[in-house]
TIVEXMAR-863192 format. One line per 5 residues: their letters; for each residue x, y, z of N, C-alpha, C, O, CB. Coordinates in steps of 0.05 Angstrom, whole numbers, padded with zeros to 5 digits. Glycine has a CB too. Layout:
! residues N
A	X,Y,Z,X,Y,Z,X,Y,Z,X,Y,Z,X,Y,Z ~ ...
! end
This chain:
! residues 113
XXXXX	-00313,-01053,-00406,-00311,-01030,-00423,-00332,-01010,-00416,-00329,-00986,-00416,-00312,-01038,-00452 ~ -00357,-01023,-00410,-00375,-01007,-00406,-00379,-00981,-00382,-00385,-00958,-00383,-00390,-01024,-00405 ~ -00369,-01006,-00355,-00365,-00999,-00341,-00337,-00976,-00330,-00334,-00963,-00309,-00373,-01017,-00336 ~ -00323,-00977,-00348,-00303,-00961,-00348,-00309,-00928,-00357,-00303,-00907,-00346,-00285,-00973,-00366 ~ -00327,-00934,-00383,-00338,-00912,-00389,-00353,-00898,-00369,-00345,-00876,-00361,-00353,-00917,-00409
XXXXX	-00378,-00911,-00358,-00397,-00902,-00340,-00377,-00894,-00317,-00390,-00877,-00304,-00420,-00926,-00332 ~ -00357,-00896,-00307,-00345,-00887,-00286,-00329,-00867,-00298,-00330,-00847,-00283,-00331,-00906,-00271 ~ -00321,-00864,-00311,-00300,-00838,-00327,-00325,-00818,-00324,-00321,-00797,-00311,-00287,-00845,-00371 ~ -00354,-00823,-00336,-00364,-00805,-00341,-00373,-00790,-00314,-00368,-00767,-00307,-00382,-00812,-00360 ~ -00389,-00810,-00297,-00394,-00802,-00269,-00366,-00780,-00246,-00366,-00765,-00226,-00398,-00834,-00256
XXXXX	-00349,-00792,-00266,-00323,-00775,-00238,-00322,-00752,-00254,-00316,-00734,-00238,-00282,-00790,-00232 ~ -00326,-00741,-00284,-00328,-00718,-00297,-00359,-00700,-00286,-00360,-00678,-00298,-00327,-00728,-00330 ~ -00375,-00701,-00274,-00386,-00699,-00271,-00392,-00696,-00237,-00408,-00679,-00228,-00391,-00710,-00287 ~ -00380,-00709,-00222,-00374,-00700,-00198,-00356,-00680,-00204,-00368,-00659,-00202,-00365,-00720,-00180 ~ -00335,-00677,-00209,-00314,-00669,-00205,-00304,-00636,-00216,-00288,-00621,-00205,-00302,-00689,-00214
XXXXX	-00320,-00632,-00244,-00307,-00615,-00269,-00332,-00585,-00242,-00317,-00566,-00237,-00322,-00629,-00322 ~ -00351,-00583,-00234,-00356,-00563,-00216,-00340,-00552,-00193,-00338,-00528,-00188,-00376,-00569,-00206 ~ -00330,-00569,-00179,-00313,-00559,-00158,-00285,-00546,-00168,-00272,-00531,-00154,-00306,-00584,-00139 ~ -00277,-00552,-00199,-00253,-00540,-00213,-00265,-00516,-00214,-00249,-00499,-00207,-00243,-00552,-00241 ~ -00284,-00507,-00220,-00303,-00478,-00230,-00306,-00464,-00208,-00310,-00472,-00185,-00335,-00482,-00243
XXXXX	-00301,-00429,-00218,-00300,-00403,-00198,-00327,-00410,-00195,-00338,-00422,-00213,-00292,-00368,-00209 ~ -00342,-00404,-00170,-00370,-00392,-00157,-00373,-00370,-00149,-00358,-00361,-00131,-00380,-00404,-00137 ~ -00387,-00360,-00155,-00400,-00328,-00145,-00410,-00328,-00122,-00419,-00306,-00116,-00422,-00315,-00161 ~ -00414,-00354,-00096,-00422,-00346,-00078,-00397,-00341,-00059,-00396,-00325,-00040,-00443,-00361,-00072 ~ -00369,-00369,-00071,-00348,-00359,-00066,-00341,-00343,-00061,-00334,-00340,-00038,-00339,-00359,-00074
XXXXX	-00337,-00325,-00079,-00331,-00300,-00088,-00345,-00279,-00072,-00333,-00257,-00068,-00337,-00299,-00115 ~ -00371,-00282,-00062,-00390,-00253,-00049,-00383,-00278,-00023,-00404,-00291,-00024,-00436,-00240,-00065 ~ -00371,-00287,-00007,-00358,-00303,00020,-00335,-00291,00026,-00330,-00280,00047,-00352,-00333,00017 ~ -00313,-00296,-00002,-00292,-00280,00008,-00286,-00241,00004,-00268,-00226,00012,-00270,-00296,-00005 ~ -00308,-00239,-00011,-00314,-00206,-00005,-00322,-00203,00019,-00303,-00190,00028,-00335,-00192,-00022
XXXXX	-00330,-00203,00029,-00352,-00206,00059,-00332,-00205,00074,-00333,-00187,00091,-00374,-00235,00066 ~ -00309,-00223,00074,-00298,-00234,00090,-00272,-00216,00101,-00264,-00210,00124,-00294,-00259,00080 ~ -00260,-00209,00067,-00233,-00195,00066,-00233,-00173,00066,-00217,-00162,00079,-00217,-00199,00049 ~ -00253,-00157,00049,-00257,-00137,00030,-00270,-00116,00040,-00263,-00093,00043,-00270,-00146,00008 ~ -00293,-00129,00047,-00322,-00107,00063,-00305,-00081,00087,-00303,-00058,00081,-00351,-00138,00092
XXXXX	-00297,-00093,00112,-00287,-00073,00128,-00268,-00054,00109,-00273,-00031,00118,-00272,-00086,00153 ~ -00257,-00051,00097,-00251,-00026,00079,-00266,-00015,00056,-00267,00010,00055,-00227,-00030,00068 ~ -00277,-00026,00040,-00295,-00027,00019,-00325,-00020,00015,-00339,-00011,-00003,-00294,-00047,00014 ~ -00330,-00028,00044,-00366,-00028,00039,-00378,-00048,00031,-00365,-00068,00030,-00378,-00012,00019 ~ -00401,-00048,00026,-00423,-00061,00020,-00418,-00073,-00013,-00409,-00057,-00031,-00449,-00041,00027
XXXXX	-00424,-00097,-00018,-00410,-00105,-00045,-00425,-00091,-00068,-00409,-00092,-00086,-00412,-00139,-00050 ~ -00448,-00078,-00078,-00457,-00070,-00090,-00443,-00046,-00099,-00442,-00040,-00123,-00476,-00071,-00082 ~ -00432,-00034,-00081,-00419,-00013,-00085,-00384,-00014,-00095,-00376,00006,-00107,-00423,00000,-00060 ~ -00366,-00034,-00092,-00348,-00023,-00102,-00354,-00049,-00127,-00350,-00039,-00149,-00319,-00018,-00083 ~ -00362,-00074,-00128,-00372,-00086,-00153,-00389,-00068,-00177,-00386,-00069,-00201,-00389,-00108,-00144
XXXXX	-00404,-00052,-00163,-00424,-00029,-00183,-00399,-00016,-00190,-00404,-00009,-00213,-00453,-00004,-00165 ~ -00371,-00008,-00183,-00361,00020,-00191,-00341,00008,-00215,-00322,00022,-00224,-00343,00040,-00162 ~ -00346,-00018,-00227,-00330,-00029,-00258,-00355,-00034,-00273,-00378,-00035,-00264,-00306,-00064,-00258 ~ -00345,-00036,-00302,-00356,-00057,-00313,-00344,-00080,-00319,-00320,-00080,-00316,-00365,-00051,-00332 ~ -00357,-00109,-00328,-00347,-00137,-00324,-00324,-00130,-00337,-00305,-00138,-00323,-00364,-00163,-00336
XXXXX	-00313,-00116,-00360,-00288,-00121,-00376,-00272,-00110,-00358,-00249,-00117,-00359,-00285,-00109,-00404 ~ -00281,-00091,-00339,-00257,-00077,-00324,-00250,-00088,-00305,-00230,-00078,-00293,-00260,-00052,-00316 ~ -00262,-00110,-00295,-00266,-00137,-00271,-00242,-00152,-00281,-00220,-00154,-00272,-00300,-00161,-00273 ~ -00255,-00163,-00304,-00242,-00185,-00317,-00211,-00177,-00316,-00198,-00190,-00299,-00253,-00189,-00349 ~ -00198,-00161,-00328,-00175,-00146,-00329,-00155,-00148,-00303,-00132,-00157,-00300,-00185,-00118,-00332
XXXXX	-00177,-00136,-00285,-00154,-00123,-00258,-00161,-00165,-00243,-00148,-00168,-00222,-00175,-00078,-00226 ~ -00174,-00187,-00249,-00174,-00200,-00238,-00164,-00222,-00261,-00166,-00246,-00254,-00196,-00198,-00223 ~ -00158,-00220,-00275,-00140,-00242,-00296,-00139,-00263,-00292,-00124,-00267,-00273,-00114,-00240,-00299 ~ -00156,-00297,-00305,-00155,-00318,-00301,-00118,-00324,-00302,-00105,-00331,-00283,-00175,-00330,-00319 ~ -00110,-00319,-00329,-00074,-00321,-00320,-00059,-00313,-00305,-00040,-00328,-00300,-00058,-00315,-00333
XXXXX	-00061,-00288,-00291,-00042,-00281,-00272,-00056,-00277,-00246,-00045,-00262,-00229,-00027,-00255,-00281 ~ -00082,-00291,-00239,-00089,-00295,-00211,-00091,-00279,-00189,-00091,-00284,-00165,-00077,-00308,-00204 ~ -00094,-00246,-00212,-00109,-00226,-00201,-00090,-00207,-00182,-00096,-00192,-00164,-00132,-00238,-00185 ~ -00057,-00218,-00197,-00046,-00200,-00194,-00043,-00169,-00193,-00031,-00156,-00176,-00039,-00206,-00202 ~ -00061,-00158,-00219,-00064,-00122,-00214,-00082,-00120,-00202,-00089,-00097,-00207,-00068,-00102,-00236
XXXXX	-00099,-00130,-00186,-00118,-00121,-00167,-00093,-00116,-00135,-00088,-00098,-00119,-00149,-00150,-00165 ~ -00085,-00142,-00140,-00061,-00142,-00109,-00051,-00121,-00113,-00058,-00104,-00096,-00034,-00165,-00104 ~ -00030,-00111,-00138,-00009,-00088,-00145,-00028,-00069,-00131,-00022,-00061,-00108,-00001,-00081,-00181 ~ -00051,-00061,-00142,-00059,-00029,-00133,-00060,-00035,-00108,-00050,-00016,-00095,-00089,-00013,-00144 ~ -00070,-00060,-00087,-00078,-00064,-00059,-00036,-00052,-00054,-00034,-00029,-00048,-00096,-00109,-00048
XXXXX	-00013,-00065,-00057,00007,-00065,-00045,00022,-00035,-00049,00038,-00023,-00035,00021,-00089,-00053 ~ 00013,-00029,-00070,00022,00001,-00082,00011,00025,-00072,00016,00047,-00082,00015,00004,-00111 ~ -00013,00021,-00044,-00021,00033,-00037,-00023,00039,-00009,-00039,00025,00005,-00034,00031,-00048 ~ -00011,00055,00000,-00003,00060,00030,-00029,00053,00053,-00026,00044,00076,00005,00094,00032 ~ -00059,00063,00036,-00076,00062,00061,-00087,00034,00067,-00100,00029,00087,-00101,00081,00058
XXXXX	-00079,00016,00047,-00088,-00015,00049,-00061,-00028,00059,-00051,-00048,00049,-00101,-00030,00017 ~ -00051,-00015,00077,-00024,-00029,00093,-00036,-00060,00100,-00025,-00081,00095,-00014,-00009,00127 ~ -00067,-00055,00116,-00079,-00077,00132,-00077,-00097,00109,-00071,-00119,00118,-00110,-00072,00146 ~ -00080,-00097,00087,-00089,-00118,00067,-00068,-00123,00054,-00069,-00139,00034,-00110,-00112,00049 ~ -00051,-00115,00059,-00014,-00132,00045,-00015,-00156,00055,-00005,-00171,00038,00021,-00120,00058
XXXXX	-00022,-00167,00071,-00004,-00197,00080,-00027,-00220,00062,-00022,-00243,00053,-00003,-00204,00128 ~ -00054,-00205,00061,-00081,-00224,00049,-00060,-00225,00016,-00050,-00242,00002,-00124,-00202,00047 ~ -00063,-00190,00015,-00057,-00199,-00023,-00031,-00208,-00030,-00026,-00212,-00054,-00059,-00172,-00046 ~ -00008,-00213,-00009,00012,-00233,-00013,00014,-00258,-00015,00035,-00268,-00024,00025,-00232,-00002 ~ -00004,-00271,-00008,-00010,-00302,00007,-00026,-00322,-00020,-00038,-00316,-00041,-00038,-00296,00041
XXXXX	-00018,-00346,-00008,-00031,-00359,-00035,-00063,-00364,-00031,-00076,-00378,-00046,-00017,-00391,-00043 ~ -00073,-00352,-00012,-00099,-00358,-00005,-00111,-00337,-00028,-00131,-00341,-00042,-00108,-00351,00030 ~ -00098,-00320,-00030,-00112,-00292,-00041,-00112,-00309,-00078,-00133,-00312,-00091,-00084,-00252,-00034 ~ -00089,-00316,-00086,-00089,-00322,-00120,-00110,-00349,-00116,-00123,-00360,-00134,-00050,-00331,-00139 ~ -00108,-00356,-00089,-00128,-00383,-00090,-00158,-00377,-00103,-00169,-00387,-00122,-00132,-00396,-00056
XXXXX	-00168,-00355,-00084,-00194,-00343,-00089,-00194,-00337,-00110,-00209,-00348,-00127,-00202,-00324,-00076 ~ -00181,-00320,-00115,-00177,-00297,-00138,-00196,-00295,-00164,-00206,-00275,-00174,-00149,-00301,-00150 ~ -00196,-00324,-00173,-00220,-00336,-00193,-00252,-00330,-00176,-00264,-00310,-00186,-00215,-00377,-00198 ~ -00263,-00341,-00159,-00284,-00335,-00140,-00290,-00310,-00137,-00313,-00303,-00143,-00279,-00344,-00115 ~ -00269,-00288,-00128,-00270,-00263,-00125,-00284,-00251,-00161,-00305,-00239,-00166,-00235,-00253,-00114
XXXXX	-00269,-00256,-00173,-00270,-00247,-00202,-00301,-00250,-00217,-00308,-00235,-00235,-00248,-00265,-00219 ~ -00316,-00270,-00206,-00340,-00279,-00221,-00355,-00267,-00201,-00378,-00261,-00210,-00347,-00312,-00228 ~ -00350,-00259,-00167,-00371,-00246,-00164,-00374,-00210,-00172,-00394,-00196,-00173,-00377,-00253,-00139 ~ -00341,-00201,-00177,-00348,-00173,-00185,-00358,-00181,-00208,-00377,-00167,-00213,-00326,-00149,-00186 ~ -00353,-00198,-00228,-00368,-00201,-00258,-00395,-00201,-00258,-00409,-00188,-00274,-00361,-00227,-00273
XXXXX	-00405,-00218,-00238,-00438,-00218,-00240,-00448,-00197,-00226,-00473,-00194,-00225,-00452,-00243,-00228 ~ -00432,-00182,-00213,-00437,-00148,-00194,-00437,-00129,-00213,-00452,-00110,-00208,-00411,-00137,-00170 ~ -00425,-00129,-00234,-00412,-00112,-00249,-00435,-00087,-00258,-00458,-00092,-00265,-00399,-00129,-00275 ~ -00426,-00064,-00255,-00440,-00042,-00267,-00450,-00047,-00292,-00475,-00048,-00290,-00425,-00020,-00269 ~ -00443,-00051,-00314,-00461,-00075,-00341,-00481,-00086,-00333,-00504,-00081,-00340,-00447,-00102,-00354
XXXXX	-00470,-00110,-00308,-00486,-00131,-00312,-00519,-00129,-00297,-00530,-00151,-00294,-00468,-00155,-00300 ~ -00530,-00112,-00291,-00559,-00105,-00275,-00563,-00124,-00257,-00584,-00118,-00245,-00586,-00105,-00294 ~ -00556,-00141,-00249,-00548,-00159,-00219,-00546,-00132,-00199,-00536,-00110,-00200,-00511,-00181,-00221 ~ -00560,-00149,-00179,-00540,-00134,-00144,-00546,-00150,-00129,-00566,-00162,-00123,-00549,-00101,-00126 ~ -00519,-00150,-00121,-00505,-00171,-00095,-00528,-00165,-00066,-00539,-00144,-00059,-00463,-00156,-00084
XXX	-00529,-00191,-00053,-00542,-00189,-00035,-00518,-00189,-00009,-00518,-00211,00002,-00563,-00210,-00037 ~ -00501,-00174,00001,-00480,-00180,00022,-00486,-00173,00041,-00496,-00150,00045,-00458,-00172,00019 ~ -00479,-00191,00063,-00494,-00175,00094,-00476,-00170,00108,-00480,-00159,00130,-00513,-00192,00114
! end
């Protein structure tokens, strides 16, 4: 019994972090996807605040209205196939906590190289 416990608790504990968005995630796949059109992360993370983050990156819909404006928009042709793909709703959480901790509110700035 004991030992059942002590292992339930240990695999909660490995495990319940890797379920969780990261912000370095998130400033990896900015860097990665984002930057050659965008800039430097300070700058288009500085141009919301967190509620306006939160919104266009939606834990339920996996950051669907961020894609919409990317597909609805002729000059981000290059970035249709990223914001169609399940890689993109994969991130999407990651992406979201680092414009949150970027956020014009939040007095953070991103270190992105």
């Amino acid at each position: 019994m004991r030992f059942s416990l002590v292992l339930i608790f240990v695999f909660s504990i490995l495990c319940i972090p890797a379920l969780e968005a990261a912000v370095y995630k998130g400033q990896k796949t900015y860097v990665k996807k984002c930057r050659k059109c965008h800039g430097g992360g300070q700058k288009i993370a500085g141009s919301k605040r967190m509620k306006e983050w939160k919104k266009l990156l939606n834990k339920k819909n996996k950051g669907v209205k961020l894609a919409n404006i990317h597909l609805n928009n002729e000059k981000a042709k290059k970035s249709h196939k990223y914001f169609e793909s399940k890689k993109y709703r994969k991130r999407a959480r990651h992406l979201r906590d680092f414009m949150v901790e970027y956020a014009k509110d939040s007095g953070n700035v991103p270190a992105c190289n």
